[in-house]
One Martini backbone bead per residue (centre of mass of N, CA, C, O) as a GRO file, in nm:
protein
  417
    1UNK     BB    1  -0.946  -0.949   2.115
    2UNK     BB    2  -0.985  -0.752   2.367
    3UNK     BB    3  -0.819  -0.502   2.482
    4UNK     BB    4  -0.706  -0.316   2.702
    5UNK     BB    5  -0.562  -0.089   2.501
    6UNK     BB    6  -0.765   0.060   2.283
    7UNK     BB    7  -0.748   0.232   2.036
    8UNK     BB    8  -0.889   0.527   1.949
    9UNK     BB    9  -1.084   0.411   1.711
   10UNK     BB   10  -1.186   0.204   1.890
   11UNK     BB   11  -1.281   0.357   2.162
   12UNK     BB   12  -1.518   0.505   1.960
   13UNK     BB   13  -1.662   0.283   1.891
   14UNK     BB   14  -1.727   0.151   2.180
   15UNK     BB   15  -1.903   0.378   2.215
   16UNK     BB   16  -2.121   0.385   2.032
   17UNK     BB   17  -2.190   0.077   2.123
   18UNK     BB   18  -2.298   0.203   2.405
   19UNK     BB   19  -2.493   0.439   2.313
   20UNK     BB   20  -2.684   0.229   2.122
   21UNK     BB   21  -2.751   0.023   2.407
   22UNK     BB   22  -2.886   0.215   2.610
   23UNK     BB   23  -3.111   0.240   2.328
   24UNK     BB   24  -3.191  -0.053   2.268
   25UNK     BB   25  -2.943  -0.129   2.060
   26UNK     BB   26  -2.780  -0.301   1.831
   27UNK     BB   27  -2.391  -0.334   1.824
   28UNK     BB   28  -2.088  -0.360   1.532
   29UNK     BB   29  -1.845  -0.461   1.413
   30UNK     BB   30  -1.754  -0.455   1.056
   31UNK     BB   31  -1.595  -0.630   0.855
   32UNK     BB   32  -1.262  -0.500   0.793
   33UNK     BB   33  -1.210  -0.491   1.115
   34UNK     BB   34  -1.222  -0.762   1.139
   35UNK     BB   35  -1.033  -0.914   0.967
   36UNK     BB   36  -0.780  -0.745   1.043
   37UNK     BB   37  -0.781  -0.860   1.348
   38UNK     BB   38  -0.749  -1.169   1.266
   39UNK     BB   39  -0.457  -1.029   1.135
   40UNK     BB   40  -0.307  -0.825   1.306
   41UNK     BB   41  -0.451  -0.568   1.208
   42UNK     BB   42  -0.469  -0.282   1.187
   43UNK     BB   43  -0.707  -0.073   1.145
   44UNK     BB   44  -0.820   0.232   0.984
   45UNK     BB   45  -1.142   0.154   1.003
   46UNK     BB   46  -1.450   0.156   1.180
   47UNK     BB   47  -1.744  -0.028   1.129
   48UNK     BB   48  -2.144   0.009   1.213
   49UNK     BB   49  -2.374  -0.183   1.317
   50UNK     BB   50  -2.714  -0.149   1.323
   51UNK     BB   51  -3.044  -0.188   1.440
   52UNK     BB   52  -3.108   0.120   1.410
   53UNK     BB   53  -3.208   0.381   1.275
   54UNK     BB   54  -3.100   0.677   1.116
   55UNK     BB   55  -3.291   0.842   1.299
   56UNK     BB   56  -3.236   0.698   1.582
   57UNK     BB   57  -2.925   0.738   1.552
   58UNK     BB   58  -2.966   1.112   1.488
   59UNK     BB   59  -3.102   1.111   1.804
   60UNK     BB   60  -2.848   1.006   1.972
   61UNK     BB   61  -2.628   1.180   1.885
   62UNK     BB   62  -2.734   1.482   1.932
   63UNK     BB   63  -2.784   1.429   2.225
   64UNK     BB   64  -2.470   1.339   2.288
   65UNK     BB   65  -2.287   1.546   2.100
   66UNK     BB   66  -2.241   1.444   1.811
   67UNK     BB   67  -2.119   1.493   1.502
   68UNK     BB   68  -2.259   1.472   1.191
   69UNK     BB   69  -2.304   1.308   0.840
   70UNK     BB   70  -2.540   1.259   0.602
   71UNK     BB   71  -2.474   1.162   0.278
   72UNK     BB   72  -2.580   0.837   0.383
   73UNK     BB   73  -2.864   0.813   0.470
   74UNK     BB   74  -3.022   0.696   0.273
   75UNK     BB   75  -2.834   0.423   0.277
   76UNK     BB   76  -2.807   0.379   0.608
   77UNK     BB   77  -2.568   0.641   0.663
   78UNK     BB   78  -2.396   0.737   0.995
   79UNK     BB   79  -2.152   0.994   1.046
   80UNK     BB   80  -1.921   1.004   1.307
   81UNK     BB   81  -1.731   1.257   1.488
   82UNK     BB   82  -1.489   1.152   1.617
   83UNK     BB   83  -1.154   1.241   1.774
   84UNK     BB   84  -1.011   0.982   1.541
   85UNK     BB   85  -1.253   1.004   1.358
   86UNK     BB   86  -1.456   0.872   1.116
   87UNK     BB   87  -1.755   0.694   1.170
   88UNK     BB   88  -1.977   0.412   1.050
   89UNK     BB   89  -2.309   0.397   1.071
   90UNK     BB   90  -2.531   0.126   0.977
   91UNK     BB   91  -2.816  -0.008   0.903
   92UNK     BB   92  -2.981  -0.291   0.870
   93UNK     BB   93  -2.975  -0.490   0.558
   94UNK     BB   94  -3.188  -0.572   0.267
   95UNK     BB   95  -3.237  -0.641  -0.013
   96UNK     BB   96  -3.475  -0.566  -0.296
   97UNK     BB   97  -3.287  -0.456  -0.580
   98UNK     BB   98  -3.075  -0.518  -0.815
   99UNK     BB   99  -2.832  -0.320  -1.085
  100UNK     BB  100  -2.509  -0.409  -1.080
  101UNK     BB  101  -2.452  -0.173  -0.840
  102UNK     BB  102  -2.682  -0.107  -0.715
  103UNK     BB  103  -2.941  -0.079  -0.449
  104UNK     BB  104  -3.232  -0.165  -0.296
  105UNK     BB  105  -3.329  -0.097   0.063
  106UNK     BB  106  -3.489  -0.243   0.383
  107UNK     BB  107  -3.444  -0.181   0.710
  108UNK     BB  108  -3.355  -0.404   0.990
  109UNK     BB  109  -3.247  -0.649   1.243
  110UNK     BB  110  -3.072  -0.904   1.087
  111UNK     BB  111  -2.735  -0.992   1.055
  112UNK     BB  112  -2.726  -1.191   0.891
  113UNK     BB  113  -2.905  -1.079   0.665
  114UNK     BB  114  -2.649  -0.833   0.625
  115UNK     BB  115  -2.442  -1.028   0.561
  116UNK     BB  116  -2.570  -1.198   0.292
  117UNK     BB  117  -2.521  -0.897   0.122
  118UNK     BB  118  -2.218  -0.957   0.090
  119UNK     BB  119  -1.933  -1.064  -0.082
  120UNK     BB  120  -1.720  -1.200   0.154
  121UNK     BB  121  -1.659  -1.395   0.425
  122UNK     BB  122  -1.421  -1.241   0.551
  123UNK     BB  123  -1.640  -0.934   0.548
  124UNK     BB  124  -1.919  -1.113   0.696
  125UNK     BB  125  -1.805  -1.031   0.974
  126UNK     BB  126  -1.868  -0.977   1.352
  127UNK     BB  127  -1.825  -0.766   1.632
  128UNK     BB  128  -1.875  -0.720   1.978
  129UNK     BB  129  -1.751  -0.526   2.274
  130UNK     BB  130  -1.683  -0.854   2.392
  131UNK     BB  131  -1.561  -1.017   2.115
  132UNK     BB  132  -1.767  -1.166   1.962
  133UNK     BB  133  -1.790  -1.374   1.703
  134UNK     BB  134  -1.984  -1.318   1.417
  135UNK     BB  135  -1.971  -1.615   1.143
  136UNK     BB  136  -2.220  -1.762   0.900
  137UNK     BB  137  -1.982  -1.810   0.661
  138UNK     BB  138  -1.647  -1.900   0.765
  139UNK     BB  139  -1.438  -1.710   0.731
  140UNK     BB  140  -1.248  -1.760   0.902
  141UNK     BB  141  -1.113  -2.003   0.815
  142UNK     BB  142  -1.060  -1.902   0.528
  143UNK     BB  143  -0.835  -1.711   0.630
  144UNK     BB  144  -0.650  -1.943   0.774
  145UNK     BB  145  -0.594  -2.076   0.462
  146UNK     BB  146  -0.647  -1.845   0.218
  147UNK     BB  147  -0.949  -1.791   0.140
  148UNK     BB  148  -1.195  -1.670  -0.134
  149UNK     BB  149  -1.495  -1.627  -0.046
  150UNK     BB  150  -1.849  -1.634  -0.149
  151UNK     BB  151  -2.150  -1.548  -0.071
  152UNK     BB  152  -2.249  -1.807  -0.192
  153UNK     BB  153  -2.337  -1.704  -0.530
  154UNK     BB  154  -2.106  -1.585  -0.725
  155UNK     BB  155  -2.340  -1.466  -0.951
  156UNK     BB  156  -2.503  -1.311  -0.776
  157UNK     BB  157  -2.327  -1.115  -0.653
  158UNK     BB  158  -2.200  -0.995  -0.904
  159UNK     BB  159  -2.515  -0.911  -1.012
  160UNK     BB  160  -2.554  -0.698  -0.798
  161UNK     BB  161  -2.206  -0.621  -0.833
  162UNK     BB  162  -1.946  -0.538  -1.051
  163UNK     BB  163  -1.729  -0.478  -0.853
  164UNK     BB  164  -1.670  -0.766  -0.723
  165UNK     BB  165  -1.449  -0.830  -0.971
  166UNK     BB  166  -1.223  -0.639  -0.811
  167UNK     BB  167  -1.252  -0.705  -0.538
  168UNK     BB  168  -1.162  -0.997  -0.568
  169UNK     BB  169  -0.829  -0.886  -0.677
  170UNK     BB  170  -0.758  -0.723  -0.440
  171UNK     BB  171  -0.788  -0.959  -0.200
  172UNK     BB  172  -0.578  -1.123  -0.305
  173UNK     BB  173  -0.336  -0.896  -0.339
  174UNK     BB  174  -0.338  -0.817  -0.043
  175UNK     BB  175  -0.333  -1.132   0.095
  176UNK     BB  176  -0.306  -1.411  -0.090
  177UNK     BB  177  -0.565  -1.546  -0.181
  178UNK     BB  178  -0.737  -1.818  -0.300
  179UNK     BB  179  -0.930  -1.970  -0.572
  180UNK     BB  180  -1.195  -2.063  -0.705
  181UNK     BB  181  -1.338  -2.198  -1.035
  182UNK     BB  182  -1.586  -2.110  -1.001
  183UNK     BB  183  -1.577  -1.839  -0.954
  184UNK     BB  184  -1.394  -1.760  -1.217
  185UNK     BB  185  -1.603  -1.809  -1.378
  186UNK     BB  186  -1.797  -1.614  -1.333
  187UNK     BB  187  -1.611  -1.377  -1.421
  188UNK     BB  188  -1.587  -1.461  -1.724
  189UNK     BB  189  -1.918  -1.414  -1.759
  190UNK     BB  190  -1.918  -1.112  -1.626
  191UNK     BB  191  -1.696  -0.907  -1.730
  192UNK     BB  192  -1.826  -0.720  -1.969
  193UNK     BB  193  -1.980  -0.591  -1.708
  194UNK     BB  194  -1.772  -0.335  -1.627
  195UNK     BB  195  -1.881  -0.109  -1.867
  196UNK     BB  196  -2.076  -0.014  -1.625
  197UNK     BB  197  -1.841   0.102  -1.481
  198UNK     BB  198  -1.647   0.331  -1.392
  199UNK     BB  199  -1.342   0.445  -1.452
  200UNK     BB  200  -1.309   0.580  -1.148
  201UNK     BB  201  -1.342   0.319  -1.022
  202UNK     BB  202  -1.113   0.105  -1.188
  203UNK     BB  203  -0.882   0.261  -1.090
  204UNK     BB  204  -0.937   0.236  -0.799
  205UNK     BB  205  -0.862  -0.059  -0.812
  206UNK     BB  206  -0.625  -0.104  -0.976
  207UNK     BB  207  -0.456   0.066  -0.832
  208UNK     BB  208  -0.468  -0.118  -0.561
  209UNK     BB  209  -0.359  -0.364  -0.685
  210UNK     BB  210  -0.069  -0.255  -0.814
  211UNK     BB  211   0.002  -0.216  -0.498
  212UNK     BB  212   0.027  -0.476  -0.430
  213UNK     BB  213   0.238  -0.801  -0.315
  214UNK     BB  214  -0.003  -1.028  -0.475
  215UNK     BB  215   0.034  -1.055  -0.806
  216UNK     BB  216   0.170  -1.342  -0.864
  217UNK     BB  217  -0.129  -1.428  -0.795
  218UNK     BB  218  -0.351  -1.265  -0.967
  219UNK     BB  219  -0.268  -1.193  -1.289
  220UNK     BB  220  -0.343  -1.417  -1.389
  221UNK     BB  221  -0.625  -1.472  -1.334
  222UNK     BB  222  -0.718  -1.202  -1.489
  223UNK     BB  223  -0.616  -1.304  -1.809
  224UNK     BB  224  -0.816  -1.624  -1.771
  225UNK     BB  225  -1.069  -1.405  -1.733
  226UNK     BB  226  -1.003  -1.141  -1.916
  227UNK     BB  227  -0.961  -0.886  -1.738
  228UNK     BB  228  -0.671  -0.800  -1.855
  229UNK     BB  229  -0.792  -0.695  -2.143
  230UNK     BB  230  -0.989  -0.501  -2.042
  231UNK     BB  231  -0.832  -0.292  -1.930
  232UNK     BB  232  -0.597  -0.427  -2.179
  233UNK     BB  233  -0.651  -0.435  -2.460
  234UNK     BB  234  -0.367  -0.477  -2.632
  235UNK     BB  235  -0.282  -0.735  -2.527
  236UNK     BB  236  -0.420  -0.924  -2.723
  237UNK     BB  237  -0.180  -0.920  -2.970
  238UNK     BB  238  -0.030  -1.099  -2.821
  239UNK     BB  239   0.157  -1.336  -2.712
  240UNK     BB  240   0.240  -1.532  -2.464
  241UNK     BB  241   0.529  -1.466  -2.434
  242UNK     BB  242   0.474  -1.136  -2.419
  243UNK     BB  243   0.288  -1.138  -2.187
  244UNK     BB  244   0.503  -1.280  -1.995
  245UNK     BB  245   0.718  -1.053  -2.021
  246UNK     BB  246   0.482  -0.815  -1.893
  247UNK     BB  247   0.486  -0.971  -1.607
  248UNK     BB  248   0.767  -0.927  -1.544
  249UNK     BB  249   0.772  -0.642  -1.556
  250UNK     BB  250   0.613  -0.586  -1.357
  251UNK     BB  251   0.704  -0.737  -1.087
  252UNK     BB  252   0.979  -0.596  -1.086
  253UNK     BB  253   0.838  -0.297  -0.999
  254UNK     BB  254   0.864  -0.310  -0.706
  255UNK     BB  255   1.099  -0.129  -0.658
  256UNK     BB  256   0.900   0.082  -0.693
  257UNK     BB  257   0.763   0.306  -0.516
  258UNK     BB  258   0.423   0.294  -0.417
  259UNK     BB  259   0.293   0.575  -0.507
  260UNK     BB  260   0.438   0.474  -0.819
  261UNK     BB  261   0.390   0.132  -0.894
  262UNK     BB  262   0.080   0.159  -1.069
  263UNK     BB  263   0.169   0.344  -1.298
  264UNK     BB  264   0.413   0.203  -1.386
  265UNK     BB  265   0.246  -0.076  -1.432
  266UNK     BB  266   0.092   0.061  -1.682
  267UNK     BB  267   0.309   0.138  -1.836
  268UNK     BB  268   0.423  -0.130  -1.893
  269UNK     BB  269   0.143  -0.224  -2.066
  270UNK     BB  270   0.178  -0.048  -2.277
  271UNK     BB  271   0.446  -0.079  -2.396
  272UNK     BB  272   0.414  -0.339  -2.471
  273UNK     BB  273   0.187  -0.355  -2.657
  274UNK     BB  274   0.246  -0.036  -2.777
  275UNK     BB  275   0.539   0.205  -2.778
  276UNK     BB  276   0.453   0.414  -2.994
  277UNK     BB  277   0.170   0.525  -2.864
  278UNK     BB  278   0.092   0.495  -2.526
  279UNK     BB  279  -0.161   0.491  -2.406
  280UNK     BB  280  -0.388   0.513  -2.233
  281UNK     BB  281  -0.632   0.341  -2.117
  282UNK     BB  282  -0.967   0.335  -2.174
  283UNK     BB  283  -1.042   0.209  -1.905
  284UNK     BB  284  -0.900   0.466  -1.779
  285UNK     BB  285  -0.905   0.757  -1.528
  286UNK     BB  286  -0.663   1.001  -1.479
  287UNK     BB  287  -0.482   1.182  -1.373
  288UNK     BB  288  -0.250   1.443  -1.431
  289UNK     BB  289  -0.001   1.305  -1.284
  290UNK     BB  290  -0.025   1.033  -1.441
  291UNK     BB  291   0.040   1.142  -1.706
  292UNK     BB  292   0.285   1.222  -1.672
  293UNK     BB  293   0.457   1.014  -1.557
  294UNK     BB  294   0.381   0.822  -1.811
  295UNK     BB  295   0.533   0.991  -2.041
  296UNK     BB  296   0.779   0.973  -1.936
  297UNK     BB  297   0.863   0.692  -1.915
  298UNK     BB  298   0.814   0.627  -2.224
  299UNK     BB  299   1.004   0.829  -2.342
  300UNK     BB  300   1.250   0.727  -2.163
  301UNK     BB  301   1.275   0.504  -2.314
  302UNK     BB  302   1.298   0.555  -2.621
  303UNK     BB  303   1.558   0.755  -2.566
  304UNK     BB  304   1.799   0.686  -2.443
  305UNK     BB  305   1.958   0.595  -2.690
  306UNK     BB  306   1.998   0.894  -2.807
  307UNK     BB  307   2.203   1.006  -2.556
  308UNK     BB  308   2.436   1.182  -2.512
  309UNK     BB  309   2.779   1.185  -2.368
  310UNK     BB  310   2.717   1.405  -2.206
  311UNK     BB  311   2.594   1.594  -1.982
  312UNK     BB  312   2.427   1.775  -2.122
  313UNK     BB  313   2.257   1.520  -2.216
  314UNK     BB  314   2.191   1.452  -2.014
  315UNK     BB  315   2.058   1.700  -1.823
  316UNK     BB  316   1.819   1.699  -2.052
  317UNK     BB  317   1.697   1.449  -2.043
  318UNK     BB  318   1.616   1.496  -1.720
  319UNK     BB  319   1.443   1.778  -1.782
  320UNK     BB  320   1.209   1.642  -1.943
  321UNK     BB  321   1.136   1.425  -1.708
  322UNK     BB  322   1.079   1.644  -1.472
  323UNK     BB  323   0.857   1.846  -1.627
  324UNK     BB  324   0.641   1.626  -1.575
  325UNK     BB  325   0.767   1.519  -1.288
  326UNK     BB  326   0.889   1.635  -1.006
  327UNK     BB  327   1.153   1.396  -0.838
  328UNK     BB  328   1.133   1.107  -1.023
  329UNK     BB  329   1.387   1.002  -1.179
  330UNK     BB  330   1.552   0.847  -0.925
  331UNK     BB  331   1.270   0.713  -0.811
  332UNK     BB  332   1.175   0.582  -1.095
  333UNK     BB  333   1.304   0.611  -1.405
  334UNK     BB  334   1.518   0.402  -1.319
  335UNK     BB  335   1.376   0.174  -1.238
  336UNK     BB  336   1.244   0.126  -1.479
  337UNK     BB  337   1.461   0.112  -1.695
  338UNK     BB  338   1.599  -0.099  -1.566
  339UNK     BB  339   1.391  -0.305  -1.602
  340UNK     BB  340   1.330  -0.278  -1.937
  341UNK     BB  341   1.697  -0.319  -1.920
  342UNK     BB  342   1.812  -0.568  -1.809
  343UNK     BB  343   1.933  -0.737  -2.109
  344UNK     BB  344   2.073  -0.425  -2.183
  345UNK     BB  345   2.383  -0.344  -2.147
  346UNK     BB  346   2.380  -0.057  -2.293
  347UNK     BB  347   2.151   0.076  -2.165
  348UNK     BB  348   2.216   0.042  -1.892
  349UNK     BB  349   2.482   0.189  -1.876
  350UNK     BB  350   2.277   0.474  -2.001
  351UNK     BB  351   2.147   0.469  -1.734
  352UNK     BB  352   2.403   0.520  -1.540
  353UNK     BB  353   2.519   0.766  -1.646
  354UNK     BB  354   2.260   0.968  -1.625
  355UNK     BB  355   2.234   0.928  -1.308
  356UNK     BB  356   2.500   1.024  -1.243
  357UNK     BB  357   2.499   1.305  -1.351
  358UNK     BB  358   2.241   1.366  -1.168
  359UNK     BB  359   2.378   1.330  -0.877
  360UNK     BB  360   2.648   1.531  -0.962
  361UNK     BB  361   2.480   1.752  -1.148
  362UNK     BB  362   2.165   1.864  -1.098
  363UNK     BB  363   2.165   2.124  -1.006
  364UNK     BB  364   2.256   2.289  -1.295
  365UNK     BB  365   1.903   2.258  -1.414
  366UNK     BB  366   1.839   2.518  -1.166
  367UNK     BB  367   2.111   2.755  -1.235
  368UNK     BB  368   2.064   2.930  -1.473
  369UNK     BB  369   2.170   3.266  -1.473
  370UNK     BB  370   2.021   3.328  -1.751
  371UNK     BB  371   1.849   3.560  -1.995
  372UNK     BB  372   1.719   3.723  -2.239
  373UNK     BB  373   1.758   3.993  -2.124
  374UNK     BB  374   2.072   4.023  -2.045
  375UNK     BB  375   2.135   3.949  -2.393
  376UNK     BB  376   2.015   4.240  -2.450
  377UNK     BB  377   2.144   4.442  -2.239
  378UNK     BB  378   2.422   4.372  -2.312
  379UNK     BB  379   2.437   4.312  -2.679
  380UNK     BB  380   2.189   4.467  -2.826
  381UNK     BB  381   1.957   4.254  -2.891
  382UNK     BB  382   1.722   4.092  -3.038
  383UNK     BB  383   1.433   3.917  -3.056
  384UNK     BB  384   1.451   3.568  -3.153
  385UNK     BB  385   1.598   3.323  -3.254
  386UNK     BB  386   1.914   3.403  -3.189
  387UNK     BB  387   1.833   3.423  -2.908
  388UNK     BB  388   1.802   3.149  -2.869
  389UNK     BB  389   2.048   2.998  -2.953
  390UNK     BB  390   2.231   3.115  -2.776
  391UNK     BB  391   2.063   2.964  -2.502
  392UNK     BB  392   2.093   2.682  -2.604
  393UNK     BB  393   2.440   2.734  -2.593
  394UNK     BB  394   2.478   2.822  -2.275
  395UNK     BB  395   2.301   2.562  -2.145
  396UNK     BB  396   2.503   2.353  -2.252
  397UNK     BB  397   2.755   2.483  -2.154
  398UNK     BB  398   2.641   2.469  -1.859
  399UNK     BB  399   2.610   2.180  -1.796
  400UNK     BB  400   2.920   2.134  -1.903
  401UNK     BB  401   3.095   2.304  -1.736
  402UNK     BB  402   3.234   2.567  -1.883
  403UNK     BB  403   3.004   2.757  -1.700
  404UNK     BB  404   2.884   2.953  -1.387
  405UNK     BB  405   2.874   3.245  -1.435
  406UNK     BB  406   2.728   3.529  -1.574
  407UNK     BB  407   2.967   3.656  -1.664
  408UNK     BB  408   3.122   3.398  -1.785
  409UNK     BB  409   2.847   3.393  -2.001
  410UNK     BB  410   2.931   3.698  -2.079
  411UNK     BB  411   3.218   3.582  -2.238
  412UNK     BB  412   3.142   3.379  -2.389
  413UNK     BB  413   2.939   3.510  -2.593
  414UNK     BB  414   3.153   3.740  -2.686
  415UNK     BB  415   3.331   3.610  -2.816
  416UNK     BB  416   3.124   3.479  -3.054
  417UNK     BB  417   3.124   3.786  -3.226
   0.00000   0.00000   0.00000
């Protein structure tokens, strides 16, 4: 597993465990980084579980001249800032009272009891130096199979930490892993105690969830165990038929580029749900781009039919989409319509037919010429209603090609008076 030339990441956690090394004390790679290699995956990042207390630690690294973040200090990790990026290095500890998120922790010496404390047996492997795999509860075969199995007790683990019942749906969608019955009966009985966990760390699984490449195996799973139900409340109002619409429409929404694809997809069972209301699920706490985003799709959904035939009914219908978040209409709007109305012929047509206005014409929506200020000094008229109108019917002549200079917008206005 040890590169002859390790990327520059993998190069400063070997230095940090070989200077932590040399102060006599043992240190490893964990977690995710060991998971990952044994995927053939590069890790984003390298954590380090050390023999020595977070004191021993920041004072090893400081005699280095090493610079480091303290903010996890109380937890017993100390971040060093490496030339790769930072690595965080944590002391092994053991659970000594869990509160169902956080823990009280003890500080130790022994690997495997810090391994035991983990929730994963995929997560729960370390890597010395030398390439040696430590892996106390079978990961590596888990991996193999393709199983996600939890260390020991799946109920114990989870009520240690209920956040490891979305951590369970994320590492399955990411990597496509089988569950057995047994973990899946637990998630079952201890769902409801997500409402313990904040919407902000809630939305950031789903967001990860709804991001990864294998929900076609993950969200049934979230669906039999309730937990996509608790998550998506309006849910619960569909029949069977419809709940699997509303999933083969997520399914589909692959389609939609990655940074937009979660959205999408809240969007999507939004929209089954409830499409008159469509609001976000309250179990969840959007950003403000996401709320854009979601609006934006909604509405769009909704008005469709609505536009009329002309460049110009296009072309506002498409600048109310992107005035919600602009740059999305072509890369999102267009894609996620397409898929909602797949079985709908005429609204697929009046779907492309808006999408070609917008490519063909949408220059157009950025380019108008006058402003009020213009129709008052041309025509020496006051602001009010009547100067709205005016620029309303400016715009959609506008839009529709009928002119392009201003000198030729206040010439076609002249002539109407």
């Amino acid at each position: 597993m040890v590169s002859m030339t390790p990327p520059p990441k993998l190069k400063d956690a070997y230095f940090l465990i070989k200077l932590l090394e040399k102060h006599q004390h043992e240190a490893r790679l964990v977690g995710g980084c060991v998971r990952d290699r044994l995927l053939g995956i590069e890790p984003q990042d390298y954590d380090l579980a050390a023999s020595a207390t977070p004191d021993e630690i920041l004072e090893i690294f400081r005699a280095a001249r090493i610079k480091t973040l303290l903010h996890g200090k109380k937890h017993g990790t100390i971040t060093a800032l490496m030339p790769s990026g930072p690595i965080e290095v944590t002391t092994l500890r053991e659970d000594v009272k869990t509160f169902g998120r956080h823990a009280e922790v003890a500080f130790q010496k022994d690997f495997e009891a810090d391994a035991r404390r983990r929730d994963f047996t995929i997560n729960a492997m370390s890597e010395d130096r030398a390439g040696t795999l430590f892996d106390y509860f079978g990961g590596k075969q888990d991996l193999k199979e393709r199983r996600l199995v939890f260390v020991g007790d799946p109920r114990k683990r989870i009520e240690e930490d209920y956040l490891r019942i979305l951590r369970f749906f994320r590492f399955k969608a990411r990597f496509g892993l089988s569950s057995d019955t047994v973990a899946l009966s637990a998630i079952e009985s201890l769902k409801d105690n997500l409402s313990k966990i904040s919407k902000e760390r809630i939305t950031r699984e789903m967001t990860e969830i709804l991001s990864c490449s294998f929900i076609e195996s993950t969200l049934p799973d979230m669906l039999k165990t309730g937990v996509l139900v608790f998550i998506f409340p309006e849910l619960a109002k569909l029949n069977p038929s419809q709940i699997q619409e509303a999933l083969d429409f997520v399914y589909h929404l692959e389609i939609v580029p990655p940074p937009f694809r979660a959205t999408a997809r809240i969007a999507a069972f939004v929209l089954c749900a409830d499409p008159r209301q469509g609001h976000w699920p309250p179990t969840l706490m959007p950003s403000n781009k996401d709320l854009s985003l979601h609006h934006a799709l909604l509405t769009a959904t909704l008005t469709l039919a609505k536009v009329g035939p002309s460049v110009a009914d296009h072309l506002l219908f498409v600048n109310y989409q992107e005035s919600k978040l602009p740059g999305t209409y072509l890369l999102v709007t267009v894609p996620f319509l397409k898929v909602y109305f797949r079985a709908d012929l005429f609204l697929q047509a009046k779907n492309e037919q808006v999408a070609r206005s917008e490519r063909d014409f949408g220059w157009r929506r950025n380019a108008f010429p006058l402003d009020g200020r213009d129709l008052i000094k041309e025509l020496g008229i006051q602001g009010g209603p009547a100067l709205g109108k005016m620029l309303e019917d400016l715009r959609f002549s506008f839009l529709n090609g009928e002119w392009q200079s201003k000198s030729e917008g206040l010439t076609k206005i002249k002539s109407k008076k």
